[in-house]
N, C-alpha and C positions, 0 to 999 in steps of 0.2 A: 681497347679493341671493341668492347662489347658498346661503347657511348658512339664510336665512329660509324659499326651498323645501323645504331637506332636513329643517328642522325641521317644516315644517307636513304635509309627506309621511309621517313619522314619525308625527305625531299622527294622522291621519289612519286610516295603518296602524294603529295599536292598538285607534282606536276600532272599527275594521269588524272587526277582532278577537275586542274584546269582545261587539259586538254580533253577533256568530254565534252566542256563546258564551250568549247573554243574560244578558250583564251589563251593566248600564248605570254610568257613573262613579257616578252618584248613588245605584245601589245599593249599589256595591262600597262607596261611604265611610260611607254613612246609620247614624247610628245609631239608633237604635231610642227613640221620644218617650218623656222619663219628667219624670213633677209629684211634688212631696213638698211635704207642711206639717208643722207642728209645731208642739205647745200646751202650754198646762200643765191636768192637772185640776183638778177642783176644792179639791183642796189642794196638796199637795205633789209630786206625781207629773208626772211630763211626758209627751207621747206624740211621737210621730213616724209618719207615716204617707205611704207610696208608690205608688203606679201607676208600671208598666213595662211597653211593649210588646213582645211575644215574637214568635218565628217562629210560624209557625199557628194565627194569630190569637188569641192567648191573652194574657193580660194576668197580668204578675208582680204580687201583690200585699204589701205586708210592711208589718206595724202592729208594733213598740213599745213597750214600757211599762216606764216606768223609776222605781221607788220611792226605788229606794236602797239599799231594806232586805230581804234576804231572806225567802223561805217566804212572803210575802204570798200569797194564795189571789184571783187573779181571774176574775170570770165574764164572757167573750169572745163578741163576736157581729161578725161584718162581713157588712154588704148591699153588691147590686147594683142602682142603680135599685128599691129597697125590695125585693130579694128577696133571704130570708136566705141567704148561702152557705155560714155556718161558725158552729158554737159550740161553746163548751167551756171547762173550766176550767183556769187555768195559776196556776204558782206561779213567784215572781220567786226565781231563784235568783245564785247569786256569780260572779262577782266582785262584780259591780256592783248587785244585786238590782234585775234586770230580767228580762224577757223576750221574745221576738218571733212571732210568725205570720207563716209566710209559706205563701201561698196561690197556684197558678197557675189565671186561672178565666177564661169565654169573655169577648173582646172585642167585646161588638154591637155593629152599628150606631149610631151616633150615638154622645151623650155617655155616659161610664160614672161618675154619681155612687154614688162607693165610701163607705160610711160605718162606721164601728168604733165600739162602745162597750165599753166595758170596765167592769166595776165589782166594789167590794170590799167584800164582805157586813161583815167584821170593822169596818173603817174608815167604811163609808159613804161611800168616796171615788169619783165618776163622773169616767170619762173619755169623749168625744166629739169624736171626728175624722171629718172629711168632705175629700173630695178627689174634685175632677171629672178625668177622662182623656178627652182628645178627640185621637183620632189612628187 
């Protein structure tokens, strides 16, 4: 009986601790919401695509593209809720001829459907990933 007080006295104490400090258990441990899917294009290439929630209010974003094959020439777009955030052209380089965007961009209200297309003028190969973040 008397170990069961000193224990919960203990807890007790820490927690009014924390909570001076504003910290809550559930902050100090939380970590931070993240979705990822992954597809194949429309031929050979695969994508990967992530949502990651940051401190102030910002959303990690990081898309993928993996050929295989070096020097490929991609032309890169990712939206938020249909508005473009990023384009530009990348080239899958070695080891693994791939390569990645990553992007940190605002986290709004509600759901954030992220979508990525990528595609290869030489190949005519499209890629299309979409990933909802709600957090």
């Amino acid at each position: 009986m008397k170990i069961t007080r000193t224990i919960t006295a203990a807890a007790l104490a820490s927690t009014t601790a924390l909570a001076l400090l504003g910290v809550t258990a559930e902050s100090a441990s939380a970590k931070r919401p993240e979705v990822r899917t992954s597809g194949s294009c429309s031929a050979s290439t695969d994508w990967k695509l992530k949502a990651k929630g940051e401190n102030g209010g910002r959303l990690e974003v990081e898309l993928e593209i993996d050929s295989n094959r070096n020097g490929q020439k991609w032309n890169v777009s990712i939206s938020d809720n249909g508005r473009r955030l990023y384009t530009s052209t990348r080239r899958t380089h070695g080891p693994s001829g791939s390569f990645e965007v990553e992007r940190n961009i605002a986290n709004r209200a509600g759901a954030d459907r992220i979508t990525a297309n990528a595609w290869n003028s030489a190949t005519r190969e499209m890629c299309r990933a979409v990933v909802t973040y709600r957090g």
